[in-house]
VOTI-75016 format. One record per residue (C-alpha): z, y, x. Coordinates in steps of 0.05 Angstrom, whole numbers, always signed. Last residue first. Layout:
REM residues N
PT      Z      Y      X
PT      Z      Y      X
...
END
This chain:
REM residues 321
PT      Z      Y      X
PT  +1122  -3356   +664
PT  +1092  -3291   +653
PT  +1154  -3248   +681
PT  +1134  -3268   +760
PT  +1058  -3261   +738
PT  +1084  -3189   +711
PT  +1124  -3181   +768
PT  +1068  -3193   +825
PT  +1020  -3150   +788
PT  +1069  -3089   +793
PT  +1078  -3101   +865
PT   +993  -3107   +878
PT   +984  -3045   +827
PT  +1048  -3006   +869
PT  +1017  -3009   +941
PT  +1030  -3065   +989
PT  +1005  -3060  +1058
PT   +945  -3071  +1089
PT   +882  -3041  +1042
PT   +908  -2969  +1055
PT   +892  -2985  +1130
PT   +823  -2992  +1114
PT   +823  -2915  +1115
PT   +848  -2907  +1192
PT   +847  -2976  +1223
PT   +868  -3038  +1195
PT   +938  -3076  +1224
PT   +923  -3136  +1259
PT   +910  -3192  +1217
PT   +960  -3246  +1176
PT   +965  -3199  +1113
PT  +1014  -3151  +1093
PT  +1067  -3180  +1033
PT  +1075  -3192   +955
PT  +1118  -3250   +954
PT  +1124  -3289   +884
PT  +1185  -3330   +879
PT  +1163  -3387   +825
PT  +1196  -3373   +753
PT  +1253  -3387   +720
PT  +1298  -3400   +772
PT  +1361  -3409   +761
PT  +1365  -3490   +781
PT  +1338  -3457   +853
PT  +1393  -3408   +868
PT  +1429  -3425   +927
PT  +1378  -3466   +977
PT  +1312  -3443   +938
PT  +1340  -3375   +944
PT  +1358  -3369  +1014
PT  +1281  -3407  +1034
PT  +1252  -3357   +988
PT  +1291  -3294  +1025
PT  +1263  -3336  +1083
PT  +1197  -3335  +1069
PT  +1201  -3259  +1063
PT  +1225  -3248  +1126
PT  +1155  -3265  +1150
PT  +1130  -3332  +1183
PT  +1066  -3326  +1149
PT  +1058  -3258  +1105
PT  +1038  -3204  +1163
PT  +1090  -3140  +1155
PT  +1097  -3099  +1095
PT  +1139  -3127  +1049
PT  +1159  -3141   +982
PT  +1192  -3198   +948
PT  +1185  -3219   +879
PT  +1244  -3258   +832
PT  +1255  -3291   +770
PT  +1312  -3317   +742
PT  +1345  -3252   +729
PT  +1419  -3264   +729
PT  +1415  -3327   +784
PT  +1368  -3272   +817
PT  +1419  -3210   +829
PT  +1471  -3271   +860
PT  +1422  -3302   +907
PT  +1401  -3228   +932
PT  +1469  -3198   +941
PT  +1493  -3258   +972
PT  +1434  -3259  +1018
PT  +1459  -3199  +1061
PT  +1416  -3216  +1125
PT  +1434  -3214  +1192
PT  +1381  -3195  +1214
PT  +1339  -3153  +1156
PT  +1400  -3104  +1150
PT  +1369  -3046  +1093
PT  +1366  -3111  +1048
PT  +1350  -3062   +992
PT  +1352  -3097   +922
PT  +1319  -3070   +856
PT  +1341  -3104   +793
PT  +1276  -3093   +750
PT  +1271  -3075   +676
PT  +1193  -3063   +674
PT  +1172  -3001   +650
PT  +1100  -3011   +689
PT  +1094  -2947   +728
PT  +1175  -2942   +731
PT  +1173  -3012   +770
PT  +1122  -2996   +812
PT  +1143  -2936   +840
PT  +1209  -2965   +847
PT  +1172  -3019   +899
PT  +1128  -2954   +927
PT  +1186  -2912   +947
PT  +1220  -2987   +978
PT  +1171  -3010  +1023
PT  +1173  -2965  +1087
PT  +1245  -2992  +1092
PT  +1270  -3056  +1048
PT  +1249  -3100   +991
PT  +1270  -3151   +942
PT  +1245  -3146   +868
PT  +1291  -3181   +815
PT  +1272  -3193   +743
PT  +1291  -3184   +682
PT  +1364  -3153   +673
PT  +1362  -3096   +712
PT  +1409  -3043   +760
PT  +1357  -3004   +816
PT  +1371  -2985   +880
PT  +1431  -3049   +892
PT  +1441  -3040   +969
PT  +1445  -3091  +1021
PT  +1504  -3110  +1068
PT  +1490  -3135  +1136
PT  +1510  -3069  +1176
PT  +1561  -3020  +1140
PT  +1544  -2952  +1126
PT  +1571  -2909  +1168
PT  +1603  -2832  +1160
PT  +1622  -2766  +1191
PT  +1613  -2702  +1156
PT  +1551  -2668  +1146
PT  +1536  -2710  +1096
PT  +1464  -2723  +1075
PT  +1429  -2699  +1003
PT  +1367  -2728  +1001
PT  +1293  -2699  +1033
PT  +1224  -2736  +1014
PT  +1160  -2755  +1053
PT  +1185  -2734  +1117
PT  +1196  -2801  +1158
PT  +1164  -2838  +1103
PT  +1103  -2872  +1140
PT  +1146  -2861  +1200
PT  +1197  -2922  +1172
PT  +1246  -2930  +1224
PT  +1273  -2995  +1261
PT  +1335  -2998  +1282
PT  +1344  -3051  +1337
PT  +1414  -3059  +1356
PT  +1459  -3097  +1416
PT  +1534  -3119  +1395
PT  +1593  -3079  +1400
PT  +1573  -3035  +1342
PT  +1594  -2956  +1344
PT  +1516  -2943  +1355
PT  +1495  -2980  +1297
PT  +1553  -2956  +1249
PT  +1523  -2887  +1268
PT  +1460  -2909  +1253
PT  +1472  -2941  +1179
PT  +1506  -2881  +1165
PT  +1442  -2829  +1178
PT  +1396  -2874  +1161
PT  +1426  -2890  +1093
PT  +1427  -2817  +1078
PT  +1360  -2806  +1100
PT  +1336  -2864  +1058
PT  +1292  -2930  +1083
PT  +1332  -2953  +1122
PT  +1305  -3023  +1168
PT  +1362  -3058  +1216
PT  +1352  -3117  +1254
PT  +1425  -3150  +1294
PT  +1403  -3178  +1355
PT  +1445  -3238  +1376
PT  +1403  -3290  +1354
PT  +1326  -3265  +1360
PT  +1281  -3300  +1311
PT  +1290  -3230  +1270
PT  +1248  -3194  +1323
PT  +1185  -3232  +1297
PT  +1204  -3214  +1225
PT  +1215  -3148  +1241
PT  +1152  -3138  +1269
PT  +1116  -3082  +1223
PT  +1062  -3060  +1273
PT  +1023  -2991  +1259
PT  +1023  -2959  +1329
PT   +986  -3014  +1361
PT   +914  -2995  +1346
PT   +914  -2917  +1323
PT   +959  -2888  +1271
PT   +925  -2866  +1211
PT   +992  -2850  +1173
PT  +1003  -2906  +1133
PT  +1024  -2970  +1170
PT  +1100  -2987  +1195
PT  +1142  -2976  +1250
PT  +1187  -2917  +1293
PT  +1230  -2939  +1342
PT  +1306  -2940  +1364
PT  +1344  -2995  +1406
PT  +1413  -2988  +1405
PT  +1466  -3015  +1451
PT  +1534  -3047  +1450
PT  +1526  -3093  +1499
PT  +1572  -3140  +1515
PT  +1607  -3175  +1572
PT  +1666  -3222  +1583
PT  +1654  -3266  +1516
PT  +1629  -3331  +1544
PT  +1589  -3285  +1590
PT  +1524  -3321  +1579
PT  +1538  -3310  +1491
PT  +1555  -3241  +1510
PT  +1499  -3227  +1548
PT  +1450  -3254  +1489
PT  +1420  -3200  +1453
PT  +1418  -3156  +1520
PT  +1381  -3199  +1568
PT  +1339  -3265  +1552
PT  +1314  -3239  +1486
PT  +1318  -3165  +1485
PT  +1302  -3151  +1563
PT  +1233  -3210  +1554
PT  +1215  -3169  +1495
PT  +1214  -3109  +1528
PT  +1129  -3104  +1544
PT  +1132  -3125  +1458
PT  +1172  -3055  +1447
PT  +1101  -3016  +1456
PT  +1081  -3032  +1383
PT  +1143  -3007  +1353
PT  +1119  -2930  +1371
PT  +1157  -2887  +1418
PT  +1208  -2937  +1439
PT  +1280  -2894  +1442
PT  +1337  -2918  +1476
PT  +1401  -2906  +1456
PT  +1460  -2917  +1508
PT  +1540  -2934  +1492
PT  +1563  -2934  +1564
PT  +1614  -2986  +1578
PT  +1583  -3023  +1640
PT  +1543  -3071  +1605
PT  +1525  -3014  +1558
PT  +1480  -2984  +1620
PT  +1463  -3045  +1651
PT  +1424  -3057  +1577
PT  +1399  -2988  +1571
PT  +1360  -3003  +1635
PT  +1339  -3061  +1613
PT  +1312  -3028  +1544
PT  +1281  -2968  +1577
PT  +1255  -3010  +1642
PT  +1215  -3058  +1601
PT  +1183  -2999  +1556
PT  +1158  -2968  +1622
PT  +1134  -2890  +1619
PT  +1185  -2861  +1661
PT  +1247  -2839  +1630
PT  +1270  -2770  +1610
PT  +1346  -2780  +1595
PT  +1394  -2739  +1547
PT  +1463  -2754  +1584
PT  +1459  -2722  +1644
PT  +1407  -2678  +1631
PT  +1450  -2641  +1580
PT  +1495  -2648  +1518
PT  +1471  -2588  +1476
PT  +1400  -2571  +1509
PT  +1386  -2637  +1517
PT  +1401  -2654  +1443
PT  +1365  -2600  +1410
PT  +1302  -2649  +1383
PT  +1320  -2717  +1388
PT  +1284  -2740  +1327
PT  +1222  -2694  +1338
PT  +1175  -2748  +1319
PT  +1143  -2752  +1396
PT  +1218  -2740  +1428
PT  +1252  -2682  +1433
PT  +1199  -2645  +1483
PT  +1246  -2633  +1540
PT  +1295  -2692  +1525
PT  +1273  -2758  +1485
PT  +1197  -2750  +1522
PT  +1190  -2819  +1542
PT  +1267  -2853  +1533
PT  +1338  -2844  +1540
PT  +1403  -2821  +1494
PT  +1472  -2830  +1527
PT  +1536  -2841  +1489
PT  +1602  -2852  +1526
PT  +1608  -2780  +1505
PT  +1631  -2798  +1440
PT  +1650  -2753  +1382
PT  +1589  -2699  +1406
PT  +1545  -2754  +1419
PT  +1562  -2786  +1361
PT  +1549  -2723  +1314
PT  +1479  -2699  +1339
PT  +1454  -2772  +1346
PT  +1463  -2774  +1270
PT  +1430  -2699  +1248
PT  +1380  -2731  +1296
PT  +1372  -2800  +1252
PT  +1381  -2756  +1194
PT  +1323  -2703  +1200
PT  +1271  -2765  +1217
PT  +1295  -2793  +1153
PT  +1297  -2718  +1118
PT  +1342  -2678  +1099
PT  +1377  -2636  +1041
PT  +1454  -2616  +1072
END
């Protein structure tokens, strides 16, 4: 079938919870009104109240309650309407779920999956518009996973929800419908931790992931550059094999992202490449990132995040050298 992101992740929660009925969906409006995006649309009428789980409006009960629940061999995914409202569950992420198996010495997991919607570029208003990953990526025990295709979405979230180990997928809205892909009806995953090669080239490598990929190969057809495209798709743990190996064949490298530029997930592709790859290098790493303020609002917004003239500048210095 053609579908979208947003059409993926429910085409997804469609086929687990019919496989598995261990699974349990919960969070603001996931049931009567199928959730704010539509990406649980259908489910309460097919697998019922039981399972498909209006919750109050309290981000810290969601996630802990979703934590008890796959402590005690449920399989739950919780929805977080917008990625700015996970911060009131930090505390359940980080001293709860990512680490019960670590307290346990091995006795209890929880094999859980936290869903929301991030990212700029669709006139959101203050807090809807974070890209966090970095910040979530500190977390050990919490895998962090960004698609940024519907069929990668679909796959990458069923191998999410079959994992023993706690989740946070993290969806691009800015691209939720912006283009449709042929998706499998059948059953599938794609595995966590491994990235994808988008784009084969011999000149230069360009590292990005979610929201940030359309306008990365945008980019690179705009300025006929032959650029070896890399998808992390799993930000935590990271697939920097993939990455070390693409740039000791290019010796030059840019990474792309949207979220603030100090502390980001870009400095530590750098950091991965300067501890494998430096004596390829040809070039310094450039990083063409979000800035270190809160996300702008409404038309200054298209001034945060990277757009293809700022990506396409960032290879050519890259390929100047």
């Amino acid at each position: 079938m053609q579908a979208t992101i947003v059409e993926a992740v429910n085409d997804a929660l469609h086929t687990e919870m019919a496989a598995d009925d261990r699974v349990v969906v919960l969070g603001e409006d996931v049931a009567k009104s199928g959730g704010v995006f539509r990406a649980t649309d259908e489910l309460l009428e097919e697998f019922g109240g039981d399972r498909v789980v209006d919750t109050p409006l309290s981000e810290i009960a969601i996630v802990g309650g979703a934590t008890g629940l796959a402590m005690y061999g449920y399989r739950p995914v919780a929805e977080i309407q917008f990625s700015g409202f996970l911060p009131p569950a930090f505390d359940q992420l980080v001293s709860n779920a990512s680490r019960i198996r670590w307290r346990t010495r091995g006795a209890l997991n929880a094999p859980m999956v936290v869903r929301m919607p991030y990212g700029a570029g669709v006139r959101a208003l203050e807090h809807h518009s974070e890209s966090l990953e970095g910040a979530y990526g500190h977390i050990p025990g919490l895998q962090i996973v960004v698609p940024s295709t519907p069929h990668d979405t679909k796959g990458l979230l069923l191998s999410a929800i079959r994992d023993p180990d706690p989740v946070l997928f993290m969806e691009p809205k800015r691209i939720y419908r912006s283009f449709r892909e042929e998706v499998p009806e059948d059953d599938y995953e794609v595995p966590l931790g491994e990235a994808a090669v988008r784009r084969e080239g011999e000149d230069v490598t360009v590292v990005a992931w979610g929201s940030m990929m359309p306008p990365t190969l945008e980019a690179v057809e705009e300025g006929d550059v032959d650029a070896e495209v890399i998808d992390l798709r799993t930000v935590s743990p990271m697939d920097a094999e993939t990455v070390v190996e693409s740039v000791k064949k290019t010796g030059r490298c840019v990474v792309v992202h949207e979220g603030p530029r100090s502390i980001g997930v870009g400095s530590d592709v750098v950091a991965r490449i300067n501890d494998e790859a430096l004596m390829y290098l040809e070039a310094p790493v450039e990083r063409v990132t979000g800035f270190d303020t809160p996300v702008p609002l409404l038309s200054m917004e298209d001034y945060y995040f990277p757009h293809p003239p700022r990506i396409l500048d960032a290879m050519e210095r890259a390929l100047s050298v």
